[in-house]
FIBA-281357 format. One line per field, with one value per residue: residue number from 1; residue in one letter; x, y, z of N, C-alpha, C in turn. Coordinates in nm, 2 decimals. Layout:
<atoms>
k c(NUM ...)
r c(A ...)
nc1 c(X ...)
nc2 c(Y ...)
nc3 c(Z ...)
cac1 c(X ...)
cac2 c(Y ...)
cac3 c(Z ...)
cc1 c(X ...)
cc2 c(Y ...)
cc3 c(Z ...)
</atoms>
This chain:
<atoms>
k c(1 2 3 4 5 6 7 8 9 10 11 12 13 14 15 16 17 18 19 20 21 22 23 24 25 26 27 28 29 30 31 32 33 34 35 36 37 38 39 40 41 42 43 44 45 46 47 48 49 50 51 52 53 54 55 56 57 58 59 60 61 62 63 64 65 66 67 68 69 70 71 72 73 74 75 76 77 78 79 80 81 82 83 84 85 86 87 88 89 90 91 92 93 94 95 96 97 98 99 100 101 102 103 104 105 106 107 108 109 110 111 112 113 114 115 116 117 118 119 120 121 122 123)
r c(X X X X X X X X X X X X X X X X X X X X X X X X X X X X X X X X X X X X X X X X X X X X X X X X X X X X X X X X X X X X X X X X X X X X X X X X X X X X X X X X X X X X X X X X X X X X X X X X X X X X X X X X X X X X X X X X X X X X X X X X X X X)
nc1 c(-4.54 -4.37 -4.31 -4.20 -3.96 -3.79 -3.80 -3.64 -3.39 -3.36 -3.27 -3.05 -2.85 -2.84 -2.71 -2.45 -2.36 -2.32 -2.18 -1.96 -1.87 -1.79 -1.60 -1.40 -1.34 -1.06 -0.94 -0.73 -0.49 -0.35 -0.06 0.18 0.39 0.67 0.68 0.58 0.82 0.97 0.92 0.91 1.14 1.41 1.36 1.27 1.02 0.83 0.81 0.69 0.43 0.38 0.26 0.09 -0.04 -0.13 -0.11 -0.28 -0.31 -0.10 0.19 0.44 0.76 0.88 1.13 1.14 1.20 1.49 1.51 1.77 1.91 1.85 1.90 2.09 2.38 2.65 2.60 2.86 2.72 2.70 2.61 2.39 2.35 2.16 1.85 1.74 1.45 1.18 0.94 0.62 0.39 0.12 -0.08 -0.41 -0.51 -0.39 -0.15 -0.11 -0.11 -0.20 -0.45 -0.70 -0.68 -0.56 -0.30 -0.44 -0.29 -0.04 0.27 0.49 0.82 0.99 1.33 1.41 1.29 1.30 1.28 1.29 1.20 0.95 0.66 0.37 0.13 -0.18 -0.28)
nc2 c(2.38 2.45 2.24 2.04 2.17 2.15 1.90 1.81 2.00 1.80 1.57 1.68 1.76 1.54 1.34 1.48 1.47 1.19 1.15 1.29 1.11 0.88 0.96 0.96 0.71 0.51 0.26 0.06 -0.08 -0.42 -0.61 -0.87 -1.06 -1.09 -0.81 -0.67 -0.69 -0.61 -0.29 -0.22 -0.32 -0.22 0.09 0.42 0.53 0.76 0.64 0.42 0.53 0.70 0.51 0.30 0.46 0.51 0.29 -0.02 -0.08 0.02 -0.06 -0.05 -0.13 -0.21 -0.24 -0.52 -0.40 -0.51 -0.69 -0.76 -0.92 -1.15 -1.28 -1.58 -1.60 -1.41 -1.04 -0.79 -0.51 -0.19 0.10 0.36 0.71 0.78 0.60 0.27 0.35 0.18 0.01 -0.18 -0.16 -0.26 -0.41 -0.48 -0.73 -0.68 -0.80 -1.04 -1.35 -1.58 -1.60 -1.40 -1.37 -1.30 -1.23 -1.21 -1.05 -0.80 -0.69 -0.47 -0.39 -0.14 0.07 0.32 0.47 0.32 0.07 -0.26 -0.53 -0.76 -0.92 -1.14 -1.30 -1.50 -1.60)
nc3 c(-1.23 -1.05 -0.92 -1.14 -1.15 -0.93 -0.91 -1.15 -1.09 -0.84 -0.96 -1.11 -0.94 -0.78 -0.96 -0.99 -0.79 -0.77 -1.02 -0.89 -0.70 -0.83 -0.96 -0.77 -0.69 -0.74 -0.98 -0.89 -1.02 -1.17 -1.12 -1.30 -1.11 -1.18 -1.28 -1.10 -0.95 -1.07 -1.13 -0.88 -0.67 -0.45 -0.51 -0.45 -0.16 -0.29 -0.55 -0.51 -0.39 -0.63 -0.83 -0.71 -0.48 -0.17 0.08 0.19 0.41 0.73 0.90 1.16 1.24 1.56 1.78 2.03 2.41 2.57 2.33 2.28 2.43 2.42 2.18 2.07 2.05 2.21 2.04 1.88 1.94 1.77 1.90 1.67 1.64 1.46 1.41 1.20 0.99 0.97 0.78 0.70 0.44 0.33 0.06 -0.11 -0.33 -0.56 -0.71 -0.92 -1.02 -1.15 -1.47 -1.40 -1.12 -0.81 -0.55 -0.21 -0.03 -0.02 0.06 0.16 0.23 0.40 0.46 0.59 0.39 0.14 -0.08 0.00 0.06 -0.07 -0.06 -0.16 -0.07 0.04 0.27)
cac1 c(-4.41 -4.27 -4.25 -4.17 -3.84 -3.77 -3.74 -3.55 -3.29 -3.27 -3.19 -2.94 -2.79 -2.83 -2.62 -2.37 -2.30 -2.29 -2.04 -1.82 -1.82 -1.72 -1.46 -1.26 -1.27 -0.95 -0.88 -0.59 -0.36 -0.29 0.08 0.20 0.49 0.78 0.65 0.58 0.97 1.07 0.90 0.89 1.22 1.52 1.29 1.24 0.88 0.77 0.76 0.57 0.33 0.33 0.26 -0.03 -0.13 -0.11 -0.09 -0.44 -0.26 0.06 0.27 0.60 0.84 0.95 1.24 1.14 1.32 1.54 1.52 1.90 1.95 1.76 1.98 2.16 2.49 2.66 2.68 2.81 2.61 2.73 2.49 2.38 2.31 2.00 1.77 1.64 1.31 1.14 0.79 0.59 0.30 0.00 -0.18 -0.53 -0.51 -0.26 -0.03 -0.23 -0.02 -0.27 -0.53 -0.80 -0.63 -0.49 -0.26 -0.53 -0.21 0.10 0.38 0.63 0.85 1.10 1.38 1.49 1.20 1.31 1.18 1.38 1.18 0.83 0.63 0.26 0.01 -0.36 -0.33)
cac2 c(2.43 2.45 2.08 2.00 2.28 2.10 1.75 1.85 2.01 1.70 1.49 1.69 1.73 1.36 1.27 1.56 1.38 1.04 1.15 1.33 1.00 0.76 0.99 0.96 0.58 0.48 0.17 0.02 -0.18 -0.51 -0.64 -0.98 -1.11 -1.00 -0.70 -0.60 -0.68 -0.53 -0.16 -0.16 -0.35 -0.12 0.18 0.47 0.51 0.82 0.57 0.35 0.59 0.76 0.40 0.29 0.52 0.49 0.15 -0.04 -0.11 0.02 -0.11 0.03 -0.21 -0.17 -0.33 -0.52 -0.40 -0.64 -0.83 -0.79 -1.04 -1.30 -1.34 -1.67 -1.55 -1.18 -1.02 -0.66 -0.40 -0.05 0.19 0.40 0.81 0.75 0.46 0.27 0.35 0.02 -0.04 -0.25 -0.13 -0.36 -0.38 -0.57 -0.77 -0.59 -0.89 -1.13 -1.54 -1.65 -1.48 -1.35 -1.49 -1.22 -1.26 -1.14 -0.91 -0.79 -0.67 -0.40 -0.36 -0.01 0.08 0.45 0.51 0.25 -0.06 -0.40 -0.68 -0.82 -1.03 -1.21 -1.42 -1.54 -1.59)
cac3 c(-1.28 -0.95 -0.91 -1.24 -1.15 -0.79 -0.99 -1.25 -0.96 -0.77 -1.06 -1.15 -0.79 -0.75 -1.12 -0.97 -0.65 -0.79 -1.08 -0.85 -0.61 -0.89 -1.02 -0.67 -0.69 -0.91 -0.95 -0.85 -1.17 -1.11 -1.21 -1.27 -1.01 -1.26 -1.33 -0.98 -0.89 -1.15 -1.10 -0.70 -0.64 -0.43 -0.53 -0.35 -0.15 -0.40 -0.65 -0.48 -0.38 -0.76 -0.94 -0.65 -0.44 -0.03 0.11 0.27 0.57 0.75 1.03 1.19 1.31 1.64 1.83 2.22 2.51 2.57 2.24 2.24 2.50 2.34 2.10 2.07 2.07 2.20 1.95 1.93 1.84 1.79 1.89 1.59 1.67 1.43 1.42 1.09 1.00 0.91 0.75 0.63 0.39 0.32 -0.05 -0.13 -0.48 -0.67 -0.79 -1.02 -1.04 -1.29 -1.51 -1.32 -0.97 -0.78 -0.41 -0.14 -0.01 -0.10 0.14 0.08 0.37 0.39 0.54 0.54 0.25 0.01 -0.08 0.06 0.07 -0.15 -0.04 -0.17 0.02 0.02 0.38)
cc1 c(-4.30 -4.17 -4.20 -4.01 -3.75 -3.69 -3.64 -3.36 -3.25 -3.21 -3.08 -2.81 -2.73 -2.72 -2.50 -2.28 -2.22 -2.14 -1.91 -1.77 -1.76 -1.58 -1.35 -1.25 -1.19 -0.94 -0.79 -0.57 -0.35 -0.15 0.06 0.35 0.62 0.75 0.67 0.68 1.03 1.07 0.95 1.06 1.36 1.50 1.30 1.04 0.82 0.71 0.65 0.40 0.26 0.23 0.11 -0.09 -0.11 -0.17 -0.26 -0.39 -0.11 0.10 0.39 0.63 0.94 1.01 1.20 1.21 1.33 1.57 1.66 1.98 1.94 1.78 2.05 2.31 2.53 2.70 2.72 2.78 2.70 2.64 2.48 2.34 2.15 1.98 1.68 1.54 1.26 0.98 0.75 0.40 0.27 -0.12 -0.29 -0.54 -0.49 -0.21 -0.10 -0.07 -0.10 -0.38 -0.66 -0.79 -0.55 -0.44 -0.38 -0.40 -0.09 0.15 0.50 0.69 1.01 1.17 1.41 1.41 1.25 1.32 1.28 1.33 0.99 0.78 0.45 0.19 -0.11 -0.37 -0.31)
cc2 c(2.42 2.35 2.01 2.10 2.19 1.97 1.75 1.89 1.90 1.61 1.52 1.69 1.60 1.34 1.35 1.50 1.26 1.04 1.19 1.20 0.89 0.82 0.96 0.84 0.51 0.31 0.14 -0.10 -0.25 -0.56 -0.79 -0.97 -1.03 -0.85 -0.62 -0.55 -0.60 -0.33 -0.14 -0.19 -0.26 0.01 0.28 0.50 0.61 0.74 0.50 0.44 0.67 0.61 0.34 0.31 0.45 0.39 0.10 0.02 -0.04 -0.02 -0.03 -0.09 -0.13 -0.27 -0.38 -0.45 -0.49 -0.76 -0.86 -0.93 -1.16 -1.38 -1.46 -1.69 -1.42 -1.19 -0.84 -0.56 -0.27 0.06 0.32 0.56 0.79 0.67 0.45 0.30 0.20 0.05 -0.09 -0.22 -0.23 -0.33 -0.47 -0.62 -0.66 -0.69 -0.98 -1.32 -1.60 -1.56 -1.49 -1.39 -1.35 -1.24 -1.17 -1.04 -0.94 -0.71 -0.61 -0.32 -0.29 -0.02 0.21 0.47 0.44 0.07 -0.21 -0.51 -0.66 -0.90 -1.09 -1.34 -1.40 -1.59 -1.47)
cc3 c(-1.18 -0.92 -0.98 -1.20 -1.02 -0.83 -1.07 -1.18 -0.89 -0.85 -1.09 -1.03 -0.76 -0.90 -1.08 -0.88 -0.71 -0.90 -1.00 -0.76 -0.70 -0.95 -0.93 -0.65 -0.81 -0.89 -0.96 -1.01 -1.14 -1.19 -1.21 -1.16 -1.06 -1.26 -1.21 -0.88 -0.93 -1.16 -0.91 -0.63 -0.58 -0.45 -0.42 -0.29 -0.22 -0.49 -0.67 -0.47 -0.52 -0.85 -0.83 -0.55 -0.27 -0.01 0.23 0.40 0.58 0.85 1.04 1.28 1.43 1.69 1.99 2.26 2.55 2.49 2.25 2.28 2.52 2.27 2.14 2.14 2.11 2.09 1.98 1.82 1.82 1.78 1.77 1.65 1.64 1.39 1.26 1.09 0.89 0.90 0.70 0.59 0.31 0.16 -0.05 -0.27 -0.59 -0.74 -0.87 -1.02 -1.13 -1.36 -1.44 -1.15 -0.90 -0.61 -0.33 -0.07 -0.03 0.01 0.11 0.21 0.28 0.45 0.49 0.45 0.15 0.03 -0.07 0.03 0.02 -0.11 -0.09 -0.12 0.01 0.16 0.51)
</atoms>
């Protein structure tokens, strides 16, 4: 009875586990190209974050010291009190180009929390 009570316990434990681990993997929506311009485009990053969820990868663009002088031509600058914030958040087969074909990543670069520039590639 004991062991027949012990088994019965882990199975259920065990089916407890495993449902709560598949519930926290969502999957991610995939869009087509239009689609994906047309929700994310000039957006703010709430949005992004409400529609899929925090980005694989993230980067922060920073500026050299000295890039300024690298430039071509002077040009001039006017120093700003506060500095853009720039980023560029990294997705894993989200955008689909054909049916069942999806970009290996997708690229959504911020300025200030809202969304500027799209980009999709397979390399």
């Amino acid at each position: 009875m004991l062991n027949s009570l012990k088994l019965c316990f882990t199975i259920l434990l065990s089916f407890l586990l495993f449902a709560n681990s598949y519930a926290g993997e969502a999957k991610k929506r995939t869009f087509t190209e239009n689609e994906f311009i047309s929700v994310f485009s000039g957006k703010p990053k709430a949005r992004v974050i409400k529609y899929i969820g925090e980005p694989d990868s993230k980067e922060i663009a920073i500026k050299p010291k000295g890039a300024q002088g690298v430039v071509g031509s002077k040009v001039r600058v006017e120093d700003k009190k506060q500095k853009d914030k720039v980023e560029m958040w990294y997705y894993n087969n989200l955008v689909e180009y054909s049916p069942g074909k999806t970009y290996k990543f997708v690229e959504i670069t911020m300025i200030n929390d809202r969304v500027v520039n799209l980009g999709f590639f397979n390399q």
